[in-house]
NUGULO-707881 format. One record per residue (C-alpha): x, z, y; residue in three letters. Coordinates in steps of 0.25 Angstrom, whole numbers, plus 5000, padded with zeros to 4 digits. Each point is the difference from the previous one (the first is absolute). Example, Ala and Ser with C-alpha at 12.3 -4.5 7.8 and 13.67 -1.06 7.14 Angstrom:
<rs>
<r><xx>5049</xx><zz>5031</zz><yy>4982</yy><aa>ala</aa></r>
<r><xx>5006</xx><zz>4998</zz><yy>5014</yy><aa>ser</aa></r>
</rs>
This chain:
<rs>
<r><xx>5000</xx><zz>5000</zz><yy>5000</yy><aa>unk</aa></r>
<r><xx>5006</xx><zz>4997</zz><yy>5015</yy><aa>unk</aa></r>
<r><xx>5000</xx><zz>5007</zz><yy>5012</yy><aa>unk</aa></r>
<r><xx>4990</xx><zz>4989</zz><yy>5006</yy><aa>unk</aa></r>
<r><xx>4991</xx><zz>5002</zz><yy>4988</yy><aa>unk</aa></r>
<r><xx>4999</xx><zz>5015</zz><yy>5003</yy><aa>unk</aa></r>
<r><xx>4999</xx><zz>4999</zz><yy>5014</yy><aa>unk</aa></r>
<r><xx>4987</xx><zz>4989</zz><yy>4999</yy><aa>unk</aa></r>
<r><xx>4994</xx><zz>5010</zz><yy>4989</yy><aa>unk</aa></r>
<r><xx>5003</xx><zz>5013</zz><yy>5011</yy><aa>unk</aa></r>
<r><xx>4994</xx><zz>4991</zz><yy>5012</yy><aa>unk</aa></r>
<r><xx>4986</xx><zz>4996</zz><yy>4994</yy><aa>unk</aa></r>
<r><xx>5000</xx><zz>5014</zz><yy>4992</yy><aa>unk</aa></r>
<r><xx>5001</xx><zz>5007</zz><yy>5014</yy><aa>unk</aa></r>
<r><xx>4991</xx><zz>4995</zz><yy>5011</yy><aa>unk</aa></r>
<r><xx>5008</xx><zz>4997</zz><yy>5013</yy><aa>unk</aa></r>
<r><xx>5013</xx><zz>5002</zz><yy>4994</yy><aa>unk</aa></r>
<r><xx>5015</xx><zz>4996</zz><yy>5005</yy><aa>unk</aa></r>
<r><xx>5008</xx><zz>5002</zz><yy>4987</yy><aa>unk</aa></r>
<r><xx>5016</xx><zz>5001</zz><yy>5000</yy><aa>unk</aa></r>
<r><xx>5006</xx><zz>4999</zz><yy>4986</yy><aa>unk</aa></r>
<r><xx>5014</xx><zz>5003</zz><yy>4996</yy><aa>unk</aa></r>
<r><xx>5007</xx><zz>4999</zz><yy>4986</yy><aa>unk</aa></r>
<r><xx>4999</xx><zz>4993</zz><yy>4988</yy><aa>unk</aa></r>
<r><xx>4988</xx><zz>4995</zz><yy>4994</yy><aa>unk</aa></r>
<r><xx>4997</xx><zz>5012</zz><yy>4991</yy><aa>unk</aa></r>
<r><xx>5007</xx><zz>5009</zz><yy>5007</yy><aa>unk</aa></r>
<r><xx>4996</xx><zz>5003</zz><yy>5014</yy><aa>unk</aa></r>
<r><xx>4996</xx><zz>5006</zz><yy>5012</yy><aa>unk</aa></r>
<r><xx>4989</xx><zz>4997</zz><yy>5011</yy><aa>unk</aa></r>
<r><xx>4996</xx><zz>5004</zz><yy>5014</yy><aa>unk</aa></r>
<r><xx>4984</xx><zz>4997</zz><yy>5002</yy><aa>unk</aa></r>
<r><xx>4995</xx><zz>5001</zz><yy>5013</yy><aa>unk</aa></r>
<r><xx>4984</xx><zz>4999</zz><yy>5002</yy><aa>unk</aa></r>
<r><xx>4989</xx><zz>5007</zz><yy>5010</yy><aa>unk</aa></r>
<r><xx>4993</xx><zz>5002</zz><yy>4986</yy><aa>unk</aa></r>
<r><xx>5008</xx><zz>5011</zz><yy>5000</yy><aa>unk</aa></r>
<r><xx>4996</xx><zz>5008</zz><yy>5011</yy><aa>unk</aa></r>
<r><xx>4995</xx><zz>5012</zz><yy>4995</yy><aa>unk</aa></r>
<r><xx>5004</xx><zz>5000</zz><yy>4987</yy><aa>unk</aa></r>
<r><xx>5009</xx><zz>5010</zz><yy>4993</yy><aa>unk</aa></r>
<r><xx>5014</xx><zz>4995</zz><yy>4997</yy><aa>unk</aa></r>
<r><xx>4996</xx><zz>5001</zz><yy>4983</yy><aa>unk</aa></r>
<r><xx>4986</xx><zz>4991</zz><yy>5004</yy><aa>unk</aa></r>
<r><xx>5009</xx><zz>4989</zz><yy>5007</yy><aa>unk</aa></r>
<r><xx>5009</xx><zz>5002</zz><yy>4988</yy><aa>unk</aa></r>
<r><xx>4989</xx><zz>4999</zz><yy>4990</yy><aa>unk</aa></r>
<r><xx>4993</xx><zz>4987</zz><yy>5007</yy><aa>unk</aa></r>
<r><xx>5013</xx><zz>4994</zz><yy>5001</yy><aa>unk</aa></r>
<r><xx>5004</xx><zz>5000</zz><yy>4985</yy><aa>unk</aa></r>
<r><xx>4986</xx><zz>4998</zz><yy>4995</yy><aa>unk</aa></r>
<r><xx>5004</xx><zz>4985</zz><yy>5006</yy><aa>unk</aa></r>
<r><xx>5011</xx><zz>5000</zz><yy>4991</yy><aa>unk</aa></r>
<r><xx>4994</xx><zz>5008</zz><yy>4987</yy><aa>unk</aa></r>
<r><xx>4997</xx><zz>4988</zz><yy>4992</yy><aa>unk</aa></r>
<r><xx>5017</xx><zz>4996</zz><yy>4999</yy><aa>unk</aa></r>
<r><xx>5004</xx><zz>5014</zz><yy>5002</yy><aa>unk</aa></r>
<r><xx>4992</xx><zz>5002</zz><yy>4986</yy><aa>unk</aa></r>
<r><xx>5006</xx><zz>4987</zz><yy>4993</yy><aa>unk</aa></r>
<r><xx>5013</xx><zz>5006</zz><yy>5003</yy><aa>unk</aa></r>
<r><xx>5002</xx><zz>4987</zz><yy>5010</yy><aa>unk</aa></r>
<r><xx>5003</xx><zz>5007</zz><yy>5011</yy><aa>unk</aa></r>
<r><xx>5009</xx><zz>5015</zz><yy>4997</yy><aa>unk</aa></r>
<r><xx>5002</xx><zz>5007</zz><yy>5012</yy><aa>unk</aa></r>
<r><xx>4995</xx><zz>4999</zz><yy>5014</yy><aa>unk</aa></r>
<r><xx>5003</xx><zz>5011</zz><yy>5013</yy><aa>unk</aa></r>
<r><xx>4989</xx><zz>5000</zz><yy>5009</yy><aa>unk</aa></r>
<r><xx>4999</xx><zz>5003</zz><yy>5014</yy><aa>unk</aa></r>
<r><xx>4985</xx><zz>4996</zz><yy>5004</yy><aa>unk</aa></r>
<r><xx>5000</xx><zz>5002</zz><yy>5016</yy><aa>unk</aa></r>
<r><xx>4989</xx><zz>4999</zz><yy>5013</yy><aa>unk</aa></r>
<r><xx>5006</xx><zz>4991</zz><yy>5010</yy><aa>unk</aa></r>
<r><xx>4998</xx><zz>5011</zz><yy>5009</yy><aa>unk</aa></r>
<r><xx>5011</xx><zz>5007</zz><yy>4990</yy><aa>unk</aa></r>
<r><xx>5009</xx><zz>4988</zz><yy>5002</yy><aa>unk</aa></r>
<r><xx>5001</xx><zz>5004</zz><yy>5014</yy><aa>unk</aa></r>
</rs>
């Protein structure tokens, strides 16, 4: 799986995204940024960010992924 892969499953998995991707393709990290967010305990983003990415995580696709899930207004 590649870095663009994930990244296009993250953006339509989260509404309003901006996704940033680093590593390899079963290995890696991701910084989501979304006003879906807002409100939304740092587990919750965590949860709805994943959940986009379940299905591969599960087929052992995809091993590891860090996630940071941010408001824009965090990004600030």
């Amino acid at each position: 799986m590649t870095l663009a892969e994930i990244q296009a499953k993250l953006e339509t998995g989260v509404e309003g995204s901006t996704v940033t991707m680093e590593g390899d393709g079963c290995n890696c990290s991701t910084l989501v940024v979304s006003p879906v967010f807002v409100g939304m305990s740092l587990l919750a983003r965590q949860k709805m960010v994943l959940a986009a990415v379940r299905a591969d995580i599960d087929s052992g696709e995809l091993h590891a992924l860090s996630i940071k899930a941010r408001t824009p207004e965090e990004m600030t």
